[in-house]
N, C-alpha and C positions, 0 to 999 in steps of 0.2 A: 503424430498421435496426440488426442488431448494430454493435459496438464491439469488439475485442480490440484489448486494452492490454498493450504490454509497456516497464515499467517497468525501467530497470538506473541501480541505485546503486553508482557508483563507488566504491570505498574501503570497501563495509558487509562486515558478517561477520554471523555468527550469534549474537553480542553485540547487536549495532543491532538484528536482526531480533525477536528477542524481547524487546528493551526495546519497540518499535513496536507486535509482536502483543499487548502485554500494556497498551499503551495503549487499545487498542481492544476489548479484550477485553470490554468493557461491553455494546457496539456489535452488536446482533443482525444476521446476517449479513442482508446486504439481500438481498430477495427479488429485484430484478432484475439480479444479478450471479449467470450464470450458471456461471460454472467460474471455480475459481483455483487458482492453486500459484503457487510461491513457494522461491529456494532460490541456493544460492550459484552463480557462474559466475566464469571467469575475473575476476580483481582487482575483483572486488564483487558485488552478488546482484542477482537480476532477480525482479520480480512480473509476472506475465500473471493478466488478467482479461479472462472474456467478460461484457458486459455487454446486456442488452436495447435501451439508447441510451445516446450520449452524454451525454446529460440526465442520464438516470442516475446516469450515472459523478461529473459535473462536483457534483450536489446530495450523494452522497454523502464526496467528498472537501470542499467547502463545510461541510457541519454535523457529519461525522464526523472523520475521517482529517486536515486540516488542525487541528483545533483541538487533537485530542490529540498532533500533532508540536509542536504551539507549546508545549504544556507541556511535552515531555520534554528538550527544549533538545539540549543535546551528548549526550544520550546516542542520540538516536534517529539514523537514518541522516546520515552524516556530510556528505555532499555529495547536493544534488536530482535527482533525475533529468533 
C-alpha cells in the first residue's frame, strides 16, 4: 500500500535543507519513492514523500538518509521531525 510522508522540521531553513540535500546527494533517487518536494513552511520546512510502502520508506531512511544525518551533526536539520 502507498505511504505519504509528511515530514516538518522545526527550526530548519534553507541552510539545513541543503547541507541534507548535499549529504545525500550520492544517493540515487530510489526507484520506489514516488513523488517529493520539499520547502520551507511556517517556523521550519516540511518533506512529503510518496512512497510504494513503508518498507520502503523505513530501508531507505535505515541505509541512506539516517547515516548521512549522523555525519552532518549540527549542521543538518536542527530538531527531528
Amino acid at each position: 500500500m502507498a505511504l505519504l510522508r509528511l515530514a516538518f522540521f522545526p527550526g530548519a531553513n534553507l541552510a539545513h535543507w541543503q547541507a541534507v540535500r548535499n549529504a545525500v546527494s550520492a544517493v540515487p533517487s530510489p526507484e520506489m519513492r514516488c513523488a517529493f518536494a520539499a520547502g520551507p513552511v511556517d517556523a521550519g520546512w516540511q518533506v512529503r514523500q510518496l512512497w510504494d510502502t513503508s518498507e520502503d520508506l523505513d530501508g531507505f531512511n535505515r541505509d541512506a538518509f539516517l547515516p548521512a544525518m549522523t555525519k552532518l551533526g549540527s549542521q543538518g536539520f536542527p530538531i527531528r521531525p
